[in-house]
Steps between C-alpha positions, in 0.01 A plus 500: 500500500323726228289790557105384443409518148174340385601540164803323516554130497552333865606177505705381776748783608810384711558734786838552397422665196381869425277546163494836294119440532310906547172511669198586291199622768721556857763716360791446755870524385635326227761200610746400308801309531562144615537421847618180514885652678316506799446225747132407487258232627318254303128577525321184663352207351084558463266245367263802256486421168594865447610769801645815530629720747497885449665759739193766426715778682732507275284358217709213401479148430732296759444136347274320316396170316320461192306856529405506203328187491105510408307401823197511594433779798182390697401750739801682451289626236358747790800668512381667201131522594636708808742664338205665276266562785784664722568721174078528469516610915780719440347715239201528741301312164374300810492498913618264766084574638372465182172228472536286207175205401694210368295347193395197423866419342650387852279249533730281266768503781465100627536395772815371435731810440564768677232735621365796804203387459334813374127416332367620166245876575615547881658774579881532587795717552800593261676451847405157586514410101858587499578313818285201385734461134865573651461334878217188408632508126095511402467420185142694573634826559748500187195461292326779722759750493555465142139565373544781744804690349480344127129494453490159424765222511589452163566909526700456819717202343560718204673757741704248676642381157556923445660526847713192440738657191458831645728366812679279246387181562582374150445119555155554668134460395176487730184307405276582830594699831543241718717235394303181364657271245464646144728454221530844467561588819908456564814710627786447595722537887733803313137691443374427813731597690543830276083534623584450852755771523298750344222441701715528805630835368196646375249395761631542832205678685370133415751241481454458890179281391745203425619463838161485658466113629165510507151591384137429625216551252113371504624313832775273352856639592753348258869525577802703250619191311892637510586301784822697529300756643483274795917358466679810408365875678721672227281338229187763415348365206403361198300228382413132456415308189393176407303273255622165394680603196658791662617304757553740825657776474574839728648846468669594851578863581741540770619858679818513707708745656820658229787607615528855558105524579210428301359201412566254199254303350513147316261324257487146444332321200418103565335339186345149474628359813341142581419563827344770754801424724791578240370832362519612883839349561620598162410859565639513848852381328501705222426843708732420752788407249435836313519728871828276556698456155412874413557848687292818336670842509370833440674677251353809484233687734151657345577838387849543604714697313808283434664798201406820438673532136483806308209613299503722147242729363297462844361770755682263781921464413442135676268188568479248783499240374428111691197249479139578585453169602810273763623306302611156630724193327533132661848317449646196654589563858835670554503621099328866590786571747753476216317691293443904399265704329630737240336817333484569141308795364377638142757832411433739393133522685211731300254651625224495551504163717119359679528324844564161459691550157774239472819662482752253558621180656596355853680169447563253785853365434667170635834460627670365204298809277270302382119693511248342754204706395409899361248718604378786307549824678244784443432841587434609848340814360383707234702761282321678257685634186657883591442792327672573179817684614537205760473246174709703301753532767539117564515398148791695508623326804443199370659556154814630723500208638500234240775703342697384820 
């Protein structure tokens, strides 16, 4: 188990062992020692050429095999065509009602791939466009929606390549927007399912898109191609992807019930599986190993003070102090019970200190005092620097102090 990193390397990780691996885009605590004194479970056997599993809750990285492998992505390619519209719709840059005229371009969709079925100068909706490219996988409306927020294309493509080391997807490179073979068009499981997790997290007024089963458009209803949708009800997304050097593939999203309330959600990453049939099975195992083998506890609650330490030089003589976000870690079953977080703060503390200033530490320590994981605790608030005589006075205090 390692905490998702796309710049790291991620070849096969046993599930008994912890890596000092940080992660670069989702920010989540930092783990850190080994694991392997507690019992764990094997993950199960899967057929992918390359597969991961991600708790994206606690933003780490369960298991995996060969995630850092090249592979081709196919229409998971669309993962980043949506990701850039939902950022494009978020911005209010476009509408849901907006009326786009598809050119000429997506008449080079055959008949043979994926398509919605839109047609080159008539009229249709951002709405239906978005619908079309995540629940038909239309290789039409990629091409629509991208000449719609990029201009053109080639612009669009440009952006996804941008996007892609922005989130850290170091291994990744896009060629088009919807997933057809190129040689320059590769990434890898590890960045996928580092795309997947932000998209979850950054997107949710629109991640509920993935778990619609079905979409009708010019007549012809087409089905969600994530049969899990139909097997498993706690399954809510993502997406399909195939061409015959990609082999099939599918990233699963799964949201259960934690402990405690809340919910805790799963990602799995199936690369270059031979057949439709495996990458559903496959998925199904791995997600339902990762809610068994592994129990997610909340550390710390959103802006709860957990210290209020003292504060020199400031108009306030304390801060709260907590996390502004909760802040979750995932450890074998059993292993969080045995296990205690621990506070360690900067002294002396200066003001002035900003909200969301890091001003210390919250370490998650095992029985045998080993550290799980750290957290970096902030300011709750804001304390501006005091007045002179209050300065004066403290550096006083504080030279008092040190003299102890």
């Amino acid at each position: 188990m390692r905490f998702l990193s796309s710049g790291q390397p991620s070849s096969f990780v046993p599930s008994s062992i912890v890596r000092n691996v940080t992660l670069a885009a989702l920010l989540p605590a930092t783990l850190l020692a080994s694991a392997s004194a507690f019992a764990q479970v094997p993950p199960p056997g899967v057929n992918a050429r390359s597969w991961v599993l991600v708790d994206a809750t606690a933003n780490q990285v369960l298991a995996s095999g060969n995630a850092d492998e090249r592979v081709e992505p196919a229409s998971l390619t669309k993962l980043m065509t949506a990701y850039l519209v939902f950022e494009a719709l978020q911005s209010k840059k476009i509408t849901m009602d907006q009326i786009v005229t598809p050119s000429e371009a997506v008449r080079r969709v055959k008949n043979d791939e994926s398509r919605m079925f839109i047609e080159a100068n008539k009229p249709v909706s951002v709405h239906d466009l978005v619908y079309g490219m995540i629940i038909q996988s239309g290789n039409d409306a990629a091409i629509a929606l991208a000449e719609l927020v990029g201009g053109s294309e080639a612009n669009f493509v440009n952006m996804m390549n941008a996007e892609a080391q922005k989130l850290g997807m170091a291994h990744t490179h896009f060629a088009d927007v919807n997933g057809m073979p190129d040689p320059n068009h590769y990434t890898t499981a590890g960045d996928l399912a580092t795309l997947s997790a932000r998209l979850i997290r950054d997107f949710p007024e629109y991640y509920d898109i993935f778990s619609v089963k079905e979409f009708k458009y010019n007549n012809i209803k087409q089905p969600n191609r994530n049969r899990l949708l139909w097997i498993d009800p706690t399954v809510d997304g993502l997406k399909t992807g195939h061409t015959q050097a990609a082999g099939y593939c599918l990233i699963a999203s799964a949201k259960r019930p934690l402990a405690g309330g809340g919910n805790r959600r799963l990602v799995s990453v199936m690369m270059g599986e031979q057949k439709e049939h495996d990458r559903v099975q496959d998925s199904l195992k791995m997600l339902n190993y990762g809610y068994s083998a592994y129990d997610t506890t909340r550390i710390y609650q959103a802006n709860q003070a957990v210290a209020t330490p003292r504060v020199y030089k400031g108009t306030l003589d304390a801060v709260k102090v907590g996390v502004q976000k909760d802040q979750y870690v995932t450890l074998p079953k059993g292993a969080a019970d045995k296990a205690k977080p621990q506070v360690e703060l900067n002294s002396p503390l200066i003001a002035p200190l900003a909200v969301g200033q890091q001003v210390g530490t919250a370490k998650f320590v095992g029985a045998d005092g080993k550290v799980l994981a750290q957290i970096p605790l902030v300011a709750l608030e804001a304390v501006p620097q005091a007045g002179i005589v209050g300065r004066v006075w403290d550096s006083l205090m504080l030279m008092v102090n040190k003299k102890k």
